[in-house]
C-alpha positions in Angstrom: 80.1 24.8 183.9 80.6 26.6 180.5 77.9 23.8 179.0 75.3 26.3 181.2 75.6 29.5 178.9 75.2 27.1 175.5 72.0 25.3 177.4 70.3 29.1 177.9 71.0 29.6 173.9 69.7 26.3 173.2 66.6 26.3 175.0 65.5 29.8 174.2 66.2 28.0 170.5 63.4 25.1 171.0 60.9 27.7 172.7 60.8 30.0 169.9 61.3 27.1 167.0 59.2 23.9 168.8 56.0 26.4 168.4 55.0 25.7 164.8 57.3 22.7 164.3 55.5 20.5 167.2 52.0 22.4 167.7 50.8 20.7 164.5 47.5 19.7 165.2 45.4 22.8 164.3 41.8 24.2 163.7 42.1 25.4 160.6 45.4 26.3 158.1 47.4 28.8 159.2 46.3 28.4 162.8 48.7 26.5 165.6 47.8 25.6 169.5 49.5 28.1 171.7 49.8 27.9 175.8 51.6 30.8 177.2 55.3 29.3 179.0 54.4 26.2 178.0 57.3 23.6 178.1 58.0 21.6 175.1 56.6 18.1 176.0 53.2 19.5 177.4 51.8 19.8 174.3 52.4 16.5 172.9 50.9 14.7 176.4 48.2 16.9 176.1 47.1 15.6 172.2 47.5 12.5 173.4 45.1 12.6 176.3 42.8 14.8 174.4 43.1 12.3 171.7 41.9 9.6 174.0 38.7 11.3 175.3 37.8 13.0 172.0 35.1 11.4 169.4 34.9 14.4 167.2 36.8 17.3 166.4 34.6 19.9 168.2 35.3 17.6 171.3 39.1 17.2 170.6 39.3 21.5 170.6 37.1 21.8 173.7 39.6 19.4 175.3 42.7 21.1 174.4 41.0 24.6 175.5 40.1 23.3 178.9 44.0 22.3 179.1 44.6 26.4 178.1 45.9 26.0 174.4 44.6 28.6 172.7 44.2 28.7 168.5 47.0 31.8 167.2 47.5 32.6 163.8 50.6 32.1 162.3 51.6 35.3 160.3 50.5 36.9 163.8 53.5 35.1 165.2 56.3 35.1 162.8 55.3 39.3 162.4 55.7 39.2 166.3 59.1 37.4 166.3 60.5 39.5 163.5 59.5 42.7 165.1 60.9 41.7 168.6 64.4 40.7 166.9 64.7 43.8 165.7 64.1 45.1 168.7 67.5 45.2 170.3 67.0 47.7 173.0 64.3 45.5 174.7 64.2 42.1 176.3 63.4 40.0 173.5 61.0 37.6 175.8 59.2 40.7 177.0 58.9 41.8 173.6 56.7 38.6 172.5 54.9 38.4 175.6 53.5 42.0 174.8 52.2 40.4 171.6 51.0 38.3 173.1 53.1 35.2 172.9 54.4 34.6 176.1 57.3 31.8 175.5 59.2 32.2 178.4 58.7 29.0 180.8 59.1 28.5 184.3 62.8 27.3 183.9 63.9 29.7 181.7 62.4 32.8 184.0 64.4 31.1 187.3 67.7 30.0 185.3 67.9 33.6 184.3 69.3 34.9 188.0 71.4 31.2 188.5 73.3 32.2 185.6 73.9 35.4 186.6 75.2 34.4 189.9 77.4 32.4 188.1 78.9 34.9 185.4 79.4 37.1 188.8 81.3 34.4 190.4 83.5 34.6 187.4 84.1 37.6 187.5 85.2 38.1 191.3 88.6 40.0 191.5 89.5 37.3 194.7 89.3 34.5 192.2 91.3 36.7 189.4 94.8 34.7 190.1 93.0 31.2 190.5 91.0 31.3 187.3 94.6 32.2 185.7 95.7 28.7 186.5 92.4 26.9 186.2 89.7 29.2 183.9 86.1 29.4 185.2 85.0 28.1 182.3 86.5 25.0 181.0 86.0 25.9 177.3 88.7 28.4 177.8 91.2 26.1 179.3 94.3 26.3 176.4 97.3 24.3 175.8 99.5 25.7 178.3 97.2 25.4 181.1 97.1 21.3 180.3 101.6 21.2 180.3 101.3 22.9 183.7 103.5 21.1 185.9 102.9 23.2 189.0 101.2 21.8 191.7 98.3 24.4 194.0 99.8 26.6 196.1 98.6 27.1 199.9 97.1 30.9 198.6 95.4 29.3 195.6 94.3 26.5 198.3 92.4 29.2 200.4 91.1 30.5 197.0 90.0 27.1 195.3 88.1 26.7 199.2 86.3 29.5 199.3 85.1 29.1 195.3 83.8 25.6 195.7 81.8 26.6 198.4 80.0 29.3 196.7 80.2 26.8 193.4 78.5 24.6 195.2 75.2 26.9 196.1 75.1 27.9 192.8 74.9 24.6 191.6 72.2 23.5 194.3 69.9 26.1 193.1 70.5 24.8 189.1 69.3 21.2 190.3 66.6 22.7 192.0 65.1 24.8 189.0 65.3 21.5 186.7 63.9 19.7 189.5 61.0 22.1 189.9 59.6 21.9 186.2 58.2 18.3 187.2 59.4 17.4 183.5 61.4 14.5 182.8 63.6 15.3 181.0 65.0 18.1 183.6 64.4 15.4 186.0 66.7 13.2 184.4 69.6 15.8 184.2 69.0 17.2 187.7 70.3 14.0 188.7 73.0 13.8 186.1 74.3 17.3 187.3 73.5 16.0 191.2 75.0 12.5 191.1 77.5 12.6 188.3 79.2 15.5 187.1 79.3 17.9 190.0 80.9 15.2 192.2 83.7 14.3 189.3 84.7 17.8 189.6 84.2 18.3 193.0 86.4 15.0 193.4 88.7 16.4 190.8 89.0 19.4 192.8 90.3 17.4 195.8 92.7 15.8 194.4 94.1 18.8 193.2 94.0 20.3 196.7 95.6 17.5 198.1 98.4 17.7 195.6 98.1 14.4 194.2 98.0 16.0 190.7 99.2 19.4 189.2 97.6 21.6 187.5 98.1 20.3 184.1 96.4 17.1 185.3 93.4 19.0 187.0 92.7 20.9 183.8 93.2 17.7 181.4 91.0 16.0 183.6 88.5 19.3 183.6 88.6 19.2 180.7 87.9 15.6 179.4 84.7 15.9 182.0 83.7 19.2 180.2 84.0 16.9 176.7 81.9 13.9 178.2 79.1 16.2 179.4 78.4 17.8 176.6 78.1 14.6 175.3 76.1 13.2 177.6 73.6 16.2 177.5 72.9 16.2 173.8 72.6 12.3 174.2 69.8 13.6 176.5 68.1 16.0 174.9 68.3 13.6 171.2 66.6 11.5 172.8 64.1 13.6 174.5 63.4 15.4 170.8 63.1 11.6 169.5 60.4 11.1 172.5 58.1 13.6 171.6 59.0 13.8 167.6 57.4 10.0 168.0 54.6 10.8 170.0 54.0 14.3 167.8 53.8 11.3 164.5 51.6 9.1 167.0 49.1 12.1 167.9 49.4 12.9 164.0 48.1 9.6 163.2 45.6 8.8 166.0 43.8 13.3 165.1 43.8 11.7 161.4 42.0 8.2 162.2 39.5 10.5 164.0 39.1 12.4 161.4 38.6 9.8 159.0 36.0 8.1 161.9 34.8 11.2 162.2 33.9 11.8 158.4 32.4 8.5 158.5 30.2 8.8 160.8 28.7 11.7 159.2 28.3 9.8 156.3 26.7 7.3 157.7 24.3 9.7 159.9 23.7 11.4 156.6 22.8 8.6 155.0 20.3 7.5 157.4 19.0 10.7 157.5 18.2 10.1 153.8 16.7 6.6 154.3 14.3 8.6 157.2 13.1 10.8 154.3 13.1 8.6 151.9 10.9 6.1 154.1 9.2 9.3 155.6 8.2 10.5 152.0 7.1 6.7 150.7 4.8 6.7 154.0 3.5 9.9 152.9 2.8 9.4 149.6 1.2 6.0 150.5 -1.2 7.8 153.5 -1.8 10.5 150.4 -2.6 7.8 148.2 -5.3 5.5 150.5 -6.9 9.2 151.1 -7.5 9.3 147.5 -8.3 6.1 147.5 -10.6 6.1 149.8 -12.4 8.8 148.5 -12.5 7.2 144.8 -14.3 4.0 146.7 -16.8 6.4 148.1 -17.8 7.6 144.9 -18.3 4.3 143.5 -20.0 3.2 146.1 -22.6 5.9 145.4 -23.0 5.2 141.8 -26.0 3.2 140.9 -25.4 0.1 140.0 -27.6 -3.4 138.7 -26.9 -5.7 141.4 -27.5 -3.6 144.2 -26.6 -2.7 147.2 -23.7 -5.6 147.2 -22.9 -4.4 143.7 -22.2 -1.1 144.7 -20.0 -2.6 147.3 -18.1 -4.8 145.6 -17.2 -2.2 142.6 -16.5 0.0 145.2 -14.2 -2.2 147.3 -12.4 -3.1 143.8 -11.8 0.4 143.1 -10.4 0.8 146.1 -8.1 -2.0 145.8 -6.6 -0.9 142.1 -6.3 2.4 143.3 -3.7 1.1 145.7 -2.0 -0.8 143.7 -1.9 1.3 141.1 -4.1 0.1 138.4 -5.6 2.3 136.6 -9.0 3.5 137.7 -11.9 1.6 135.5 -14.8 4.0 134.7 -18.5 2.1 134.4 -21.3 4.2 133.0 -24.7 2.5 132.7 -28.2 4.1 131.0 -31.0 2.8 130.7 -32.9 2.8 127.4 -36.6 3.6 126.3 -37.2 -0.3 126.8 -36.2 0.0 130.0 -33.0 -2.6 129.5 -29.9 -1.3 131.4 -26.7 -1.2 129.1 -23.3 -0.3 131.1 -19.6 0.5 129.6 -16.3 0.0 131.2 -13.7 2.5 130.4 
């Protein structure tokens, strides 16, 4: 199980790191999307379904703060990060969640105690002369330990007994914290752990108890299990970082397309706003127009004229007329003379 104390390293690694290098969808520059003991993938699933309801922007950020992300600046962070590195003496975890950047998850807070438990199983002075032949953690298994042609003992029998069983609790309660985050990824080595490499060793262990192998064959085999886990687990967790690297670039590309929509839209709302004025300010101009139109026709109509009364209303209705198309207004001025002949000018 020495693949447990590199795991606690590694995912303390992503929680600090996978902020600002997978939270990239932001409000504004030097702003990220923060969700106190967040685990990594929820972000990502989150975009995406956000993504999916969201027309605009405004919509997309309402979204993601009804999911709990909250907008944190980034300078904030990396000050806070710096300052709790420094700060030795302290819990580092604590230290963020003081400022504020709680990146502690669920799994992280209940592995704490499992591995604990474990360290302390190591550790037990009744296992002292067993670990000499077989090491509690396999990374420390050496040369000499793989030549060992000595077969278990009926003391280091009892020993090997008692440790499995007290193995074995430890390791039902690391299944059950991966089990209990409800992501997949955990899920899927929860039952790598449960259905795979715990009964290897446990099988391993057997055989060695049965004294079908000596201990130089147990702790090959140990070993060569150790070797393929590791293996298997990074396979796991490449491909879980390829998962939500891909759907980070997907999210990417679908916020952009909104964005683009988005702008578009506007444009094309602005646009008609300018037609509205545009045919708002020509209806204007045209009731302004038959006003003074009207008003020009009015006063023609009162001007004398020869032919009469029908005279006076077809000079009138004429005015009117060029007045709205936009001829240019004719001016007729008639005087009568001492002879009592009318004489009129058009202007």
């Amino acid at each position: 199980m020495q693949y447990q104390n590199k795991k606690i390293k590694f995912l303390c690694k992503i929680t600090v790191l996978s902020i600002l290098l997978l939270f990239t969808i932001v409000s504004s520059a030097g702003t990220f999307y923060f969700k106190p003991g967040v685990e990594r993938e929820e972000f990502p699933n989150d975009v995406e379904k956000c993504l999916v309801q969201a027309k605009t922007t405004s919509e997309y950020g309402a979204c993601m703060g009804s999911k709990g992300w909250l907008i944190k600046d980034n300078d904030t962070y990396n000050n806070a990060v710096q300052e709790c590195r420094k700060n030795n003496g302290g819990n580092y975890f604590d230290c963020l969640k003081n400022a504020g950047f709680d990146t502690q998850t669920k799994f992280m807070k209940d592995y704490q105690p499992i591995l604990t438990e474990f360290r302390t199983l190591c550790d037990k002075s009744e296992y002292a002369d067993l670990f000499k032949k077989m090491r509690c953690y396999s990374n420390q298994i050496k040369t000499e330990d793989m030549v060992d042609n000595s077969k278990i003992n009926e003391v280091e029998k009892v020993q090997l007994l008692a440790y499995m069983k007290e193995l074995a609790e430890s390791r039902k309660k690391f299944v059950a914290a991966h089990r209990a985050t409800g992501v997949k990824y955990y899920q899927k080595k929860a039952d790598y752990f449960a259905y795979v490499l715990y009964p290897a060793e446990e099988n391993l262990s057997i055989e060695l108890y049965k004294q079908r192998i000596n201990w130089g064959d147990y702790n090959q085999a140990r070993k060569k299990i150790s070797t393929d886990s590791q293996y298997e687990q990074k396979k796991m967790t490449d491909d879980w970082n390829a998962e939500i690297e891909n759907k980070t670039k997907k999210n990417n590309e679908n916020y952009a397309l909104m964005t683009k929509g988005q702008v578009a839209n506007e444009q094309q709302r602005a646009q008609q706003e300018l037609v509205r004025k545009q045919n708002e300010a020509a209806a204007n101009a045209v009731a302004n127009r038959e006003s003074q139109c009207r008003f020009a026709q009015s006063a023609e109509y009162l001007k004398f004229a020869p032919g009469g009364f029908f005279q006076s209303m077809q000079n009138a209705n004429s005015v009117f007329e060029n007045c709205m198309a936009g001829i240019p207004r004719q001016v007729t001025t008639c005087n009568k003379d001492v002879m009592g002949q009318v004489n009129c000018v058009t202007q």
